[in-house]
N, C-alpha and C positions, 0 to 999 in steps of 0.2 A: 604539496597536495592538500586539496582542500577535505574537511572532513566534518564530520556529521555523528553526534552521540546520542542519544537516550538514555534514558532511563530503564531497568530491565521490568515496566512497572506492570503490564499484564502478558508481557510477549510470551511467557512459559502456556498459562491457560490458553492463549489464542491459538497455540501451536496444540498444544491437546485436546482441543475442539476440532481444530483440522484433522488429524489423526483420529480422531475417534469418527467423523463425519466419513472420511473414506477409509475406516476400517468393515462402518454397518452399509458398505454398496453404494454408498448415494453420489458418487462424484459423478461428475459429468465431465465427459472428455468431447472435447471441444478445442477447435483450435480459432475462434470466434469468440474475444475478446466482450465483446456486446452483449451476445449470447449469455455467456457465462457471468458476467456483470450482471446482470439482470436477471436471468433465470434460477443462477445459482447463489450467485456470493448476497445479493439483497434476496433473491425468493426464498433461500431456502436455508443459509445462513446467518443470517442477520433479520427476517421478516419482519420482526418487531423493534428490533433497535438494537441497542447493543454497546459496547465499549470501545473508544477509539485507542488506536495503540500511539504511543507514546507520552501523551497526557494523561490517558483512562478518564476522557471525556466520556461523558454517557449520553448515552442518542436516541430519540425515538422513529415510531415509523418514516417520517418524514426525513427523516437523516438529518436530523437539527439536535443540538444541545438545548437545555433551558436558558441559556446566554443567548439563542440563535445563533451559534455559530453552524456551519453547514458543514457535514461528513462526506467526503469524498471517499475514493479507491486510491491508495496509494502501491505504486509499485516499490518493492524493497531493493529490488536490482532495479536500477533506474534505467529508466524506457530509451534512454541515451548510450547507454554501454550495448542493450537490447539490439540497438539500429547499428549500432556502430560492429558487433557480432553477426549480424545479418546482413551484412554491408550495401546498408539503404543510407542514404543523402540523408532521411530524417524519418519518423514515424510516420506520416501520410503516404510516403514514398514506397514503406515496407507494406503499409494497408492497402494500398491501391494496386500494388503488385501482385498482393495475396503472397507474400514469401512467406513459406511453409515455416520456416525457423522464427523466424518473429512472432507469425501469428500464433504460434504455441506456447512460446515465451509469454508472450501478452495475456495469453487467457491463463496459464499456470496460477492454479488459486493457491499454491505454495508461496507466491509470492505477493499476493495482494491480502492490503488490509485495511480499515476504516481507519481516518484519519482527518482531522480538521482541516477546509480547502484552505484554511491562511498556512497551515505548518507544509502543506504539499506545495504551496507556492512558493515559501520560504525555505525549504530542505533543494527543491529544481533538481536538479542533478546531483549534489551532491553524496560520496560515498560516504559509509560507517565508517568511525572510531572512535576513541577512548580521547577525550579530549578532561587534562586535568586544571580543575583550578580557575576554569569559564565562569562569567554569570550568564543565571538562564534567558533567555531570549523572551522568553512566554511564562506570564505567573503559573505558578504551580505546578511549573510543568520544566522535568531535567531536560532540556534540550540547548545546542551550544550548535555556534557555528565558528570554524578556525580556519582561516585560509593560511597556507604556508606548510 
């Protein structure tokens, strides 16, 4: 099995930001992935920038680092296990269906979080774990990839 580790380097505060965000009322429930991307997780969660998880890249409004590197949305339960649970052929298949299970999946801001687009394209589908004794893929940054 292939696997996928971090570093645990801000994921505790992003999680007590979330919690504290839908403790004072302000979630939006939504099962419109776009909607909530936009409205919520950049409007009202990140509007000024923020920190990317697994590096603790810093970002501005633009969703750029001072390197230009560019911040995406990354899903922690990977949009592939998502489709595969909602038994759509692939994510446009689940979006164009409107399957109720997907689409709430997908906009779950428990599961989404800022993240550099090279580490999202390099992480694809891969699941979490503890991988010991890797070198890291990306300077300054614990991330490892191990197939097998």
């Amino acid at each position: 099995m292939n696997k996928f580790h971090i570093g645990n380097y801000r994921s505790s505060f992003m999680l007590f930001l979330c919690l504290v965000y839908f403790v004072n009322g302000n979630a939006e429930i939504s099962g419109d992935f776009d909607q909530v991307s936009t409205n919520t997780f950049w409007g009202k969660i990140y509007p000024g920038g923020g920190w990317s998880l697994y590096c603790g890249y810093k970002f501005n409004i633009a969703k750029k680092t001072s390197e230009g590197l560019l911040i995406g949305i990354e899903h922690i339960y990977p949009t592939s296990s998502m489709t595969k649970h909602a038994a759509c052929k692939n994510r446009m298949q689940c979006r164009e269906s409107r399957n109720e299970k997907f689409m709430r999946m997908e906009a779950d801001l428990h599961n989404m979080y800022p993240v550099s687009q090279s580490i999202i394209t390099y992480r694809n589908n891969f699941r979490f774990g503890l991988i010991n004794g890797e070198e890291w893929r990306f300077d300054n940054c614990d991330l490892e990839w191990k197939s097998g």
